[in-house]
C-alpha positions in Angstrom: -1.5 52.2 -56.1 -1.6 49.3 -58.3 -0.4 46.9 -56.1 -3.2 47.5 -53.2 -5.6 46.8 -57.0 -4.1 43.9 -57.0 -4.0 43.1 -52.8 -8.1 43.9 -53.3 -8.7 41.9 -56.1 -7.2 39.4 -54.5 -8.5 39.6 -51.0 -12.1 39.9 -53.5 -11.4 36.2 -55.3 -10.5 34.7 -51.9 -14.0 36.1 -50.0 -15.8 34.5 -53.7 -14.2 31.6 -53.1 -14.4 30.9 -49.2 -18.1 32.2 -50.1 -18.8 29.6 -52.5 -16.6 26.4 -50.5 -19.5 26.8 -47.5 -20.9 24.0 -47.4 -24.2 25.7 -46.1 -25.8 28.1 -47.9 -27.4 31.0 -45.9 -29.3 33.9 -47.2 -30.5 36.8 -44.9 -34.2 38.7 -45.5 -35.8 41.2 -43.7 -39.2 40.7 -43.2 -41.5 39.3 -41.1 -41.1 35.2 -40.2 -44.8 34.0 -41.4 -44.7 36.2 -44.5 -40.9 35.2 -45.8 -41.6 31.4 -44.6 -44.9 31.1 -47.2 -43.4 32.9 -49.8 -40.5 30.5 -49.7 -42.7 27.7 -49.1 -44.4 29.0 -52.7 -41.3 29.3 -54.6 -39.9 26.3 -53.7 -42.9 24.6 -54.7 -43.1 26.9 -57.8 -39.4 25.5 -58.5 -41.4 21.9 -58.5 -39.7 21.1 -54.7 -42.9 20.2 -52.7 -42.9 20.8 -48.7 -43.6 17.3 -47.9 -43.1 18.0 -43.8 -42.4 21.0 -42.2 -41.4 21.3 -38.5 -41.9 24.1 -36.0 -38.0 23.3 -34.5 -38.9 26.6 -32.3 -41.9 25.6 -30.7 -40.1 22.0 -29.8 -37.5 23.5 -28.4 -39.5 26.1 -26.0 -41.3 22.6 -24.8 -37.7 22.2 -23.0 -37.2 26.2 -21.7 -37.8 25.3 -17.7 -35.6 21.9 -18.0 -32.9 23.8 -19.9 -33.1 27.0 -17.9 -30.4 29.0 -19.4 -29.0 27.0 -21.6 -32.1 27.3 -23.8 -32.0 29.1 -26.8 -28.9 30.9 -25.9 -28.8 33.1 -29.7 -32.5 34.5 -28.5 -34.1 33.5 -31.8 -37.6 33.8 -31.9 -38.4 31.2 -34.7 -36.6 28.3 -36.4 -39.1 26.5 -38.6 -38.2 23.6 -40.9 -39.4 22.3 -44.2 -38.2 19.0 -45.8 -38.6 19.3 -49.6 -38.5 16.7 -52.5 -38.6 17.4 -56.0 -39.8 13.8 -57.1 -38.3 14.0 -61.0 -35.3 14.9 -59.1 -35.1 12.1 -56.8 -35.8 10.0 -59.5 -32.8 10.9 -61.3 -30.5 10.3 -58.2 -31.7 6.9 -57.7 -31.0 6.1 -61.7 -27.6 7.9 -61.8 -25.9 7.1 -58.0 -28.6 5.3 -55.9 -26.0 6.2 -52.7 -27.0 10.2 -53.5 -30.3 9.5 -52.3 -28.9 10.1 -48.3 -29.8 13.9 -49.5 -32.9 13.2 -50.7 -35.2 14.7 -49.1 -33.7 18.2 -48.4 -34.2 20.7 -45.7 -34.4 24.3 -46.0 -34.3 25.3 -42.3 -35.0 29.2 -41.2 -34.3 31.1 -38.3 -36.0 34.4 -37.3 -34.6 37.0 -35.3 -35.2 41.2 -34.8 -36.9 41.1 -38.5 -34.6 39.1 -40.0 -34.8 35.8 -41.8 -31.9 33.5 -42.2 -32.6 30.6 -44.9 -29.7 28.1 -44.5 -29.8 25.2 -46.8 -26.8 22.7 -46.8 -24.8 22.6 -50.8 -25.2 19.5 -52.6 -22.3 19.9 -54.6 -20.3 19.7 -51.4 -20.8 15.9 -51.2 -21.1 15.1 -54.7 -17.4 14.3 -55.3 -17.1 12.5 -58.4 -21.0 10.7 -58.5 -22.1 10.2 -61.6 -25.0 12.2 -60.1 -22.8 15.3 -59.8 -24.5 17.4 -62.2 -28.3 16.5 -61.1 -26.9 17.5 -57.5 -25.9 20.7 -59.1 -28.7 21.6 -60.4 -30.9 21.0 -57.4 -28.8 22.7 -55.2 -28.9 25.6 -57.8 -32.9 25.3 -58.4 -33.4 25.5 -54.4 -30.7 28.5 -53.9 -32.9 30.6 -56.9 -35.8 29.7 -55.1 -34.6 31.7 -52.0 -32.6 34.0 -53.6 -36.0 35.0 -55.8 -38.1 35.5 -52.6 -34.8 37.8 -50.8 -34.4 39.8 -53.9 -38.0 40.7 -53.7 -37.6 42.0 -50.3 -34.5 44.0 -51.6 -36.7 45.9 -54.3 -39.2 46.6 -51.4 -37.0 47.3 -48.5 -37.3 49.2 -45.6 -35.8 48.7 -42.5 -36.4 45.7 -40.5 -39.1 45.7 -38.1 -38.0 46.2 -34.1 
């Protein structure tokens, strides 16, 4: 008995770990697209990221749907909408601390919307950070953005139902 313990708690630390080694963060929510999308929109902002672009990567891509014929949109998601963030006190610190840190600034959160479901995907900072000098402002933005989502997906936790057909 105590050794499967130990086979779980193991098998628990390497799931953490592989987990937090992603080097994209994703983050499921039911709900539906418009709704999730603003109030994401509204907490990064609240998080002091501002949307300074956001693109409607769905709408793009259906422009191609007869020239790709079935090669188009071959997952079947129904919307993948982009917003490119900055957080300007942020970028600021980058370009003081490790000027060559500012190829992540700005960010993209990107989300993709399928059968009531909301995937936020946002790619880790700290994966590239190495050893910048900017390492712990990279940490923290990438920790400020992941709240940010994870705030808006635990509100739909203390609400849910089941996902809309």
């Amino acid at each position: 008995m105590r050794r499967i313990g130990v086979v779980l708690i193991g098998l628990l630390f390497h799931a953490q770990h592989a987990a937090a080694s992603d080097p994209i963060y994703r983050r499921e929510i039911r709900g539906d697209f418009e709704t999730v999308y603003q109030e994401i929109y509204r907490s990064l902002e609240e998080a002091r990221f501002f949307v300074i672009f956001e693109a409607d990567i769905g709408r793009n891509l259906a422009k191609n749907a007869e020239r790709w014929g079935e090669d188009y949109n071959r997952n079947g998601f129904e919307g993948v909408r982009s917003m490119v963030i900055c957080g300007p006190w942020y970028a600021n610190q980058l370009l003081n601390l490790d000027p060559r840190m500012m190829a992540v600034c700005p960010m993209n959160v990107t989300l993709l919307y399928k059968s009531g479901v909301v995937t936020a995907l946002f790619e880790r900072l700290t994966a590239v950070a190495g050893d910048s000098p900017a390492a712990g402002v990279l940490w923290e933005i990438e920790n400020t953005i992941v709240g940010a989502i994870e705030d808006v997906a635990d509100s739909h936790e203390a609400g849910a139902g089941p996902a809309p057909d």
